[in-house]
N, C-alpha and C positions, 0 to 999 in steps of 0.2 A: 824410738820405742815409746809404749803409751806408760806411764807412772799418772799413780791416784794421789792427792793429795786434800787429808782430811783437813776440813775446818770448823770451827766449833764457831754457831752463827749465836746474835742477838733476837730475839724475837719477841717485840710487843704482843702483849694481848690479842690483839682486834688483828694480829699476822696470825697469830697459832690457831684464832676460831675457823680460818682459813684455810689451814693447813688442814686442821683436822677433818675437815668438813670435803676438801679433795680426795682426801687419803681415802675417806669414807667410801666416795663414791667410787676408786681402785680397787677398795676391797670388795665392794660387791659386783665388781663385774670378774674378779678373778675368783670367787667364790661360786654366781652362777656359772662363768666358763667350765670352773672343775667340774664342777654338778653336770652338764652338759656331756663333757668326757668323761668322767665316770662310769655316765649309761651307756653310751656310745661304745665305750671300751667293753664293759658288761655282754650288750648285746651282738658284737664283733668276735667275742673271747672264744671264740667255738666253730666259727665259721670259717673255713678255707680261701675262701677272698674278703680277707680284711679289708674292713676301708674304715680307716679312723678319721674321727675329725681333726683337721691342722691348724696350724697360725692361722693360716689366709682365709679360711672359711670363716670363723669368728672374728678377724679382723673386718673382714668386710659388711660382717651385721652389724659392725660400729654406727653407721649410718640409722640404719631401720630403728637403733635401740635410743639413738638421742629425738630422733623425732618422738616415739614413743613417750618417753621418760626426758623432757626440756632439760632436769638437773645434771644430767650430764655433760649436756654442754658447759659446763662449768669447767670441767679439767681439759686442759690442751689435750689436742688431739692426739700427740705424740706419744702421752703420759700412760691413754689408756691402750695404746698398742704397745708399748714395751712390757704394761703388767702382762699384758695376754702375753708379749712374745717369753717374759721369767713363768709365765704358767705351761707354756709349749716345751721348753726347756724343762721344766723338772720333771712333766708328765713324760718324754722321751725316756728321758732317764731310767723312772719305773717302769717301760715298757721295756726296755731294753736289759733291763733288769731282769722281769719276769720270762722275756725269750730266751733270755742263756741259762736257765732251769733255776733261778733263786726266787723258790717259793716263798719266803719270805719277807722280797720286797713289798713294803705299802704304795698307793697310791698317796701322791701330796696331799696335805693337810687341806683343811680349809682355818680360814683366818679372824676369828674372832673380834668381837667389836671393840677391843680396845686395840687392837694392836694397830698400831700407824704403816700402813702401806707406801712403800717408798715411791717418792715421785722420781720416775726416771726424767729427765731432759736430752733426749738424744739429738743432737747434732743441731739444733733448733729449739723454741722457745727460752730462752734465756740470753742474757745479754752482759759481757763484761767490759768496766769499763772505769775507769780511775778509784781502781781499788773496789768497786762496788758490782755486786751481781744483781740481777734483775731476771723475776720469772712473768712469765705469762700466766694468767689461769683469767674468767670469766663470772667469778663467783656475785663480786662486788667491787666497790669502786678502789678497796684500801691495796694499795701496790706491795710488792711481795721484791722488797729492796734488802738485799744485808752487805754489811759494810765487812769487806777482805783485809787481813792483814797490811797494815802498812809496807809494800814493796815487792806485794804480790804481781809475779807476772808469769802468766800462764800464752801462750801460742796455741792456735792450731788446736783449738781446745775438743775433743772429741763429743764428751759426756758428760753429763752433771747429775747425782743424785742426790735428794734430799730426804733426810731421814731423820728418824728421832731414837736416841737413845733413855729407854726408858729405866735403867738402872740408875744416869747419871742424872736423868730428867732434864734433858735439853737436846737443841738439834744441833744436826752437823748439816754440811754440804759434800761433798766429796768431787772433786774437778779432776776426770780424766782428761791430761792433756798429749801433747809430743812432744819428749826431748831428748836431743841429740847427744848421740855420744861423743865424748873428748876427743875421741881420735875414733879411723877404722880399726877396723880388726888385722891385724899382720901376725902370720906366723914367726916366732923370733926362733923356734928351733928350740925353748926351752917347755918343760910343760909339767905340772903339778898333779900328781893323782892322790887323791883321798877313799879311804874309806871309811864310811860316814856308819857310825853306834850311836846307840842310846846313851852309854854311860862317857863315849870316847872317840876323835874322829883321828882317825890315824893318816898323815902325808908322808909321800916320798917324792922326792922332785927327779930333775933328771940326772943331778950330779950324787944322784943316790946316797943323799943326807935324809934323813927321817926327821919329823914332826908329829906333836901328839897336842889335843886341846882336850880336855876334859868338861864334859858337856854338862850344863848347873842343871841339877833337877830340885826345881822347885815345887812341882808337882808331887815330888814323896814329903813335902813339909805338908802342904794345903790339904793332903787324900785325908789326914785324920781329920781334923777340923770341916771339911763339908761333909765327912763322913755321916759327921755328929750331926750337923747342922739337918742333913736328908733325914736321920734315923728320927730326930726330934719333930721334925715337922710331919713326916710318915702318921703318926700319932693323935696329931691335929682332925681336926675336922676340913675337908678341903675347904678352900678361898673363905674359912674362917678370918678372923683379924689376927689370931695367933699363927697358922697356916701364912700368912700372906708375909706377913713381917720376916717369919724362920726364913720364908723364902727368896725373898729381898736378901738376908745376911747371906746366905748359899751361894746366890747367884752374884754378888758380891766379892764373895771369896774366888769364885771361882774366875769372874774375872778378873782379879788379881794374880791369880798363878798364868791366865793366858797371859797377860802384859810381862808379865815378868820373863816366861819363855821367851817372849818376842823380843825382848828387849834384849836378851843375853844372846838373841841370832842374830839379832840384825849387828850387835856391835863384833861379834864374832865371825861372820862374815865381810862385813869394810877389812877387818885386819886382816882375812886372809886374800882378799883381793889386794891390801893397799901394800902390802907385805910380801909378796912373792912377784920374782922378776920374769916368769912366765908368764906367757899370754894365752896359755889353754891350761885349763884345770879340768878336770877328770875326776867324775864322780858315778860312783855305781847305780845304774837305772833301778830303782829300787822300786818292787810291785808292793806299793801297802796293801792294796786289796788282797793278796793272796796272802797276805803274811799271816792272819789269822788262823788260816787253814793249813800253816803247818804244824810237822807233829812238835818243833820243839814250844812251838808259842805257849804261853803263860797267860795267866788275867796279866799282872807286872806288865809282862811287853806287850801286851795288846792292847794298855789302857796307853803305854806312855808314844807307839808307832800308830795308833789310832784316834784316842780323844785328844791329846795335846801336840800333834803334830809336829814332833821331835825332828823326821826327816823328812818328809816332802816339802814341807810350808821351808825348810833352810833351806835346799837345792830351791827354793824361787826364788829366796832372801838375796841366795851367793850370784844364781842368774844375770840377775837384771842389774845386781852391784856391778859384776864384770860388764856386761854389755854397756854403761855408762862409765867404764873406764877402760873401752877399747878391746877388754879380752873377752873370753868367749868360756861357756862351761861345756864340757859335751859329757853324755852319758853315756857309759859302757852297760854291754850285759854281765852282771856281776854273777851270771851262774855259774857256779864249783870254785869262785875266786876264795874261797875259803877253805875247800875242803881240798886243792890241788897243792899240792908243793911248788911252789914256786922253781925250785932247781931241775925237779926230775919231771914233775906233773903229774906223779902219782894224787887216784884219790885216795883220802879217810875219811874216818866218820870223826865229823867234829861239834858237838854237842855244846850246849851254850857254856857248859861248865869248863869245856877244856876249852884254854886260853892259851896253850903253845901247841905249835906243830912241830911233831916229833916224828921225822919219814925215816926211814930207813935207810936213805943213801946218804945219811949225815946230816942234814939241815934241820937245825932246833930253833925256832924262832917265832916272836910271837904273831900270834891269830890274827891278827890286824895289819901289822906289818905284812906277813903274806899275803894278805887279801890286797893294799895298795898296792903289793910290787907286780903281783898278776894281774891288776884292773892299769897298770902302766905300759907292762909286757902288750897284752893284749892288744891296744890304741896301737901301739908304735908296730906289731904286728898286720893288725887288721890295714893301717894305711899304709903300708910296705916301707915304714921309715929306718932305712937299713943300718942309716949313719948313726941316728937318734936312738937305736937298738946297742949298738957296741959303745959309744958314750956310755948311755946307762948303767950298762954290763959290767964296763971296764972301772968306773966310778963304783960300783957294789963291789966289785973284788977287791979296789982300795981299801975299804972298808973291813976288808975282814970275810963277805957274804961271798956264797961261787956264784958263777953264773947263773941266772934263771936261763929256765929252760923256755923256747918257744912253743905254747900249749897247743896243742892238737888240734884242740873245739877253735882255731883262731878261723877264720875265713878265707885270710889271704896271708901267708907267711910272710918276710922280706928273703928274696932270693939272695946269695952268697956274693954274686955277683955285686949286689947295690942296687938292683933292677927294683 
């Protein structure tokens, strides 16, 4: 599997006028490129045979635009097709956006002159090599050399991007490479479903013991404090010197609270993979994009499943954890895993505020738990595991819990037989 590994580089002077002076020439070809699809898209917006302009057309005036313009030839060739291919990519996006009726999408930005345009290095120009990376570019004679961690080793390297962080005021590199996981994947027959909240992610395994983590929000400490910091600056005069500084503090905070989110998945996911003797864990296919447009969302849930990416950015964290220690996550469809009884399969109506299910045919149990024992039912359902179904079962009746029942919406039930 391919893992990114950031590095925080050294950069002489007479490297950074370099960098900056590359970057420059990225940004303005991905600024004319917009400009170009802009009107293109404009003048297409209305007509029945669409023909927009693609990657390939504007990659291949790469030619025409460096004879034109000699300064270009400064940036590897590589460098100015990958900005154009991250310009093709987000323009898709917006189009695709606007065809499934979301009038509200924008077209991408354009990129202002201070902001440093990442040099992509795809699969070429760059060179690693006892401990040291090496880029290509054409500018001038001063080589563009930084020195990697002592015991850095990277394979089979895919990617390399170099960027600057303008918060911290220094550059990174970032080295897409390949690495192999411990072991393959092998079903052992035992398997972990979760279901993954805001405030709380609830497991049940197969021997139908329960597990609960209680998920850090750091984001309700920092919401007052950038609050302040927005409302203060709001006030200002834009890219005044009081304006810029507020903004600095803001955007400071704010990435304090992402690190600190990230920090509390990423070590909260190693423990649930290093931790559980399962080798499939089960987690509910969760639609963030739709989740805004339901009726129970809130600003609350929609800033914390939205802006600070509580649950999708963890389902990647837990991903790629398992895949480099042999197991596997697979996603369920988590629709009515909450509002069914787990026993009987009747639905309710279950609103954010009520936190136990209370059915009629006797089972009181809480809202989360239900949702992991039918996102478990379901898996061992859908793939006809008959055996891995009455384990379960019979492990929850230990327990105290009756049987779940087999849900209806499932796909493929397991036959009585074992079939």
């Amino acid at each position: 599997m391919h893992v990114a590994a950031k590095i925080k580089i050294q950069v002489t002077p007479e490297q950074e006028d370099v960098l900056w002076h590359l970057s420059e020439k990225c940004r303005l070809v991905y600024n004319f490129a917009l400009a170009e699809r802009n009107r293109n898209y404009q003048e297409n917006k209305y007509r029945s045979d669409k023909q927009y302009i693609g990657y390939v057309q504007q990659a291949n005036a790469l030619p025409e635009l460096k004879k034109k313009y000699p300064e270009y030839q400064w940036v590897y060739s590589k460098v100015l097709q990958t900005t154009l291919k991250s310009l093709d990519d987000n323009f898709k996006s917006f189009v695709a956006l606007r065809q499934n009726g979301d009038e509200d999408a924008n077209p991408p930005r354009f990129k202002g002159k201070d902001h440093f345009c990442t040099l992509r290095y795809n699969q070429s120009g760059f060179k690693i090599e006892e401990n040291r990376i090496r880029f290509s570019h054409f500018y001038n004679n001063i080589p563009l050399v930084f020195t990697l961690p002592e015991g850095s080793q990277f394979t089979n390297v895919k990617q390399v991007d170099l960027f600057y962080d303008d918060i911290k005021g220094a550059h990174y590199v970032s080295i897409v490479h390949v690495v192999q996981p411990q072991q393959d994947y092998r079903d052992n027959g035992l398997y972990q479903a979760f279901d993954l909240g805001v405030t709380k992610h609830v497991g049940v395994n197969s021997h139908g013991k329960f597990i609960e983590f209680s998920v850090a929000r750091p984001d309700t400490y920092w919401k007052t404090p950038i609050a302040e910091l927005q409302a203060r600056r709001d006030h200002c005069k834009k890219k005044s010197r009081k304006w810029q500084k507020l903004n600095r503090l803001k955007r400071k905070c704010e990435r304090k609270r992402s690190n600190q989110i990230k920090d509390f998945q990423h070590k909260l996911s190693r423990k649930i993979v290093e931790n559980t003797r399962a080798n499939t864990i089960l987690v509910g296919d969760l639609s963030v994009k739709q989740m805004p447009q339901s009726r129970q969302a809130t600003p609350g849930l929609n800033r914390s499943t939205q802006n600070t990416g509580h649950l999708s950015r963890f389902i990647g964290f837990l991903t790629y954890k398992a895949t480099l220690a042999g197991k596997r996550v697979i996603k369920i469809d988590e629709q009515n895993t909450t509002k069914a009884c787990c026993v009987c399969g009747a639905l309710h109506d279950m609103p954010l505020w009520k936190r136990v299910m209370e059915c009629e045919c006797g089972n009181t149990m809480d809202r989360d738990r239900n949702s992991a024992v039918n996102i478990m039912v379901l898996f061992l359902s859908q793939n006809a595991l008959w055996t891995g179904y009455r384990l379960f079962a019979g492990n929850l009746r230990q327990t105290g819990l009756r049987i779940p029942k087999i849900p209806r919406y499932s796909q493929e039930a397991p036959c009585v037989s074992g079939g």
